[in-house]
C-alpha positions in Angstrom: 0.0 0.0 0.0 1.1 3.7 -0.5 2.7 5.8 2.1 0.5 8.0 3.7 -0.6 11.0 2.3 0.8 9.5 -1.1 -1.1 7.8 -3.9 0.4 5.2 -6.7 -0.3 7.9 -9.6 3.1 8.7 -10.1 4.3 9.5 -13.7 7.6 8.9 -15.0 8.5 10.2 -18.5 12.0 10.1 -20.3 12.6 13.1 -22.0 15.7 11.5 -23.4 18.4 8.5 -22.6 19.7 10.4 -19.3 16.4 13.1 -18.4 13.2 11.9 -16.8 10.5 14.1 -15.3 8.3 12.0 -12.4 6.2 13.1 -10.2 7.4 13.0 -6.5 6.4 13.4 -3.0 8.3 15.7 -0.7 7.0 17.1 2.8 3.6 15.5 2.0 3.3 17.7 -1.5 3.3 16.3 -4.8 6.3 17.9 -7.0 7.4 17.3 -10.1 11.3 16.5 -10.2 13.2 17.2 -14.1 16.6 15.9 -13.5 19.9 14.2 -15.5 20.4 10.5 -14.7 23.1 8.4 -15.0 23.6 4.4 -15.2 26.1 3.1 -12.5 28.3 0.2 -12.8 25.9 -2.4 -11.5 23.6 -0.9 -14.8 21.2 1.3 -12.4 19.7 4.7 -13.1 20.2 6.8 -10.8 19.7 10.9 -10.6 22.2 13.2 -10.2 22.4 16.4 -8.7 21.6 18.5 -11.9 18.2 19.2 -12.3 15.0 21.0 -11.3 12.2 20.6 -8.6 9.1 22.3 -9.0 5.9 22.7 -6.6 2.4 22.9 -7.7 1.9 26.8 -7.9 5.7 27.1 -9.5 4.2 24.2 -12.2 0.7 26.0 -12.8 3.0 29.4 -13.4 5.3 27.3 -15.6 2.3 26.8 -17.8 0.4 29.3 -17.9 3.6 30.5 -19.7 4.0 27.8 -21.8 2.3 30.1 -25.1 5.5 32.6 -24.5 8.1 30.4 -24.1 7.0 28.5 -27.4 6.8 31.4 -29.4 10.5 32.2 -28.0 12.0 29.0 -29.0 10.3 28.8 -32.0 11.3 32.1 -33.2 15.0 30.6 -31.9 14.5 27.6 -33.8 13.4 29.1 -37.1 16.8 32.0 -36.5 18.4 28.8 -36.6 17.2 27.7 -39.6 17.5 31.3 -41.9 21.2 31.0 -40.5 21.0 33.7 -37.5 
């Protein structure tokens, strides 16, 4: 059974071969953890220190500016591609 105050909805994602986002519990609040992994010598995954932590209200902030930020790396992406 789940710890207290925690629930088996937890989501893990790989962003790529060494980033995963999950959701996490820490202090009884739900968080969701972005960090860089690597494999051990015994073939384990385990996280290292670089990465990000966000709480609920830093998350609903974080998309409720998601329209900016992809117009900003799109306009990046497409200066990339006329060679800017």
């Amino acid at each position: 059974a789940p710890a207290a105050g925690r629930d088996d909805d937890t989501v893990e994602i790989k962003l790529s071969a060494e980033k995963l986002a999950t959701t996490t519990w820490y202090n009884g609040r739900k968080m969701l953890n972005m960090r860089k992994y690597f494999t051990n010598a015994e073939g384990r995954l385990l996280p290292t220190k670089k990465g990000v932590t966000l709480n609920p209200e830093q998350w609903e902030r974080l998309t409720q500016l998601l329209g900016q930020i992809r117009s900003s790396l799109d306009s990046a992406v497409s200066g990339d591609l006329a060679g800017n």
